[in-house]
N, C-alpha and C positions, 0 to 999 in steps of 0.2 A: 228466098233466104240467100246472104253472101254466101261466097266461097270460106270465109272464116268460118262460119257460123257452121255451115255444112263439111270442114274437114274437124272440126271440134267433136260434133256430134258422130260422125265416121269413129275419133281415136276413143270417145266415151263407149260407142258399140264393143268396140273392139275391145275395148278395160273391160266388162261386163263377160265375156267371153276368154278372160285371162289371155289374149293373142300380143303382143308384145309391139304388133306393126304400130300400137295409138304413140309408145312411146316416140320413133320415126317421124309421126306426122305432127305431136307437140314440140320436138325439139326443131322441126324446122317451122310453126307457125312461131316461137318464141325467137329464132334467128333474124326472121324479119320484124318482131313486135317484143323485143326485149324486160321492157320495161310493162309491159300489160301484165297488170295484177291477176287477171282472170287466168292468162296462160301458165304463169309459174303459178299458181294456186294447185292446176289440172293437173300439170307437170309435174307437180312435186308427190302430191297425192299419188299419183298413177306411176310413180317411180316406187313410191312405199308399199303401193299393194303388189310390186312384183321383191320384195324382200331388199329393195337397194336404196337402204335408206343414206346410205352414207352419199349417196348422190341425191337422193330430195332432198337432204338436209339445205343445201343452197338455193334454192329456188322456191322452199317453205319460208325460208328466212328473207328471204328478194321481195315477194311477194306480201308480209306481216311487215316489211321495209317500206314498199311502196302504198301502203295503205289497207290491205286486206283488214275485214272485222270478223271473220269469217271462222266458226271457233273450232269448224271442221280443221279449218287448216292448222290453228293453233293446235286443237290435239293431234294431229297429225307427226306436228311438229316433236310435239312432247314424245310419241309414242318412238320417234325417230333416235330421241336424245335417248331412253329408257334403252333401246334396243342398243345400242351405243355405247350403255353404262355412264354416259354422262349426265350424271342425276342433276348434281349442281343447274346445269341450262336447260333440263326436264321443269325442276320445281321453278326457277325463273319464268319459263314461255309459261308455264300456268299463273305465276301469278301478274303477269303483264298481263292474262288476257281475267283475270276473274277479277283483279283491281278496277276493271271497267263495266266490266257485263257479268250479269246472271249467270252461272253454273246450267248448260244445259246438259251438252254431253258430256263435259266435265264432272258431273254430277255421280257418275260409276264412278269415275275413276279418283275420285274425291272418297268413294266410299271404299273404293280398293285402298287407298290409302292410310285408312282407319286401320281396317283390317292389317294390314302390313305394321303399323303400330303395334296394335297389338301383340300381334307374331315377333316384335322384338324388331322389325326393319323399318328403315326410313326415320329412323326417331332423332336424326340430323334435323330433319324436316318438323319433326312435331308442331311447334309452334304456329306455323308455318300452313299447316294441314289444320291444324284444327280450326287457325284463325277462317282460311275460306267455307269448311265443311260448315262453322258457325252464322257466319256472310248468308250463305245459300241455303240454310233451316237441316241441314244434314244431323239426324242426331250423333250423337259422339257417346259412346258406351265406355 
């Protein structure tokens, strides 16, 4: 196994474990490898699950920039902007990535959606919401 390969799987250990050294070791394999989709993918993710989205937000978007299909990251993404309160580029990153591909893990969060319609919220979005929940077989009550 490279040395890439083997300090990837060391900061993934370490994410697993909530220890904060993985972010350390992804900020210095993306210093040398800037533009690899798979590092600002890691990056950006493992920056979201310690609550700092406002910092994955760049390297989520680097990353869906340089070519990710990956819808991990895409909701990632979304969940970044949500937390953010910037719904507007929430409902955008979702429908850049559900205008292409299937609803997988989108697929909750398609139906959180509903649900928040209902409750009277997101209804900016209705349209919007219904037209994917429709796309991907989601009933709509």
């Amino acid at each position: 196994m490279d040395l890439k390969k083997q300090k990837i799987k060391q900061a993934l250990k370490y994410n697993r474990n909530s220890d904060k050294r993985s972010l350390s070791i992804f900020k210095k394999l993306i210093s040398n490898e800037p533009n690899d989709v798979v590092l600002n993918s890691l990056y950006g993710i493992s920056l979201f699950n310690f609550d700092m989205e406002k910092e994955a937000i760049q390297y989520l978007e680097k990353a869906i920039k340089i070519g990710s299909k990956a819808e991990l990251v895409y909701l990632t993404l979304y969940l970044c902007y949500v937390k953010d309160e910037l719904y507007d580029k929430a409902i955008e990153i979702l429908s850049k990535y559900l205008d292409k591909h299937p609803a997988k893990l989108f697929k909750t969060t398609l139906e959180e959606l509903l649900t928040d319609l209902k409750n009277g919220y997101a209804t900016k979005y209705k349209d919007k919401i219904h037209y994917y929940a429709k796309k991907n077989n989601i009933k709509i009550c």
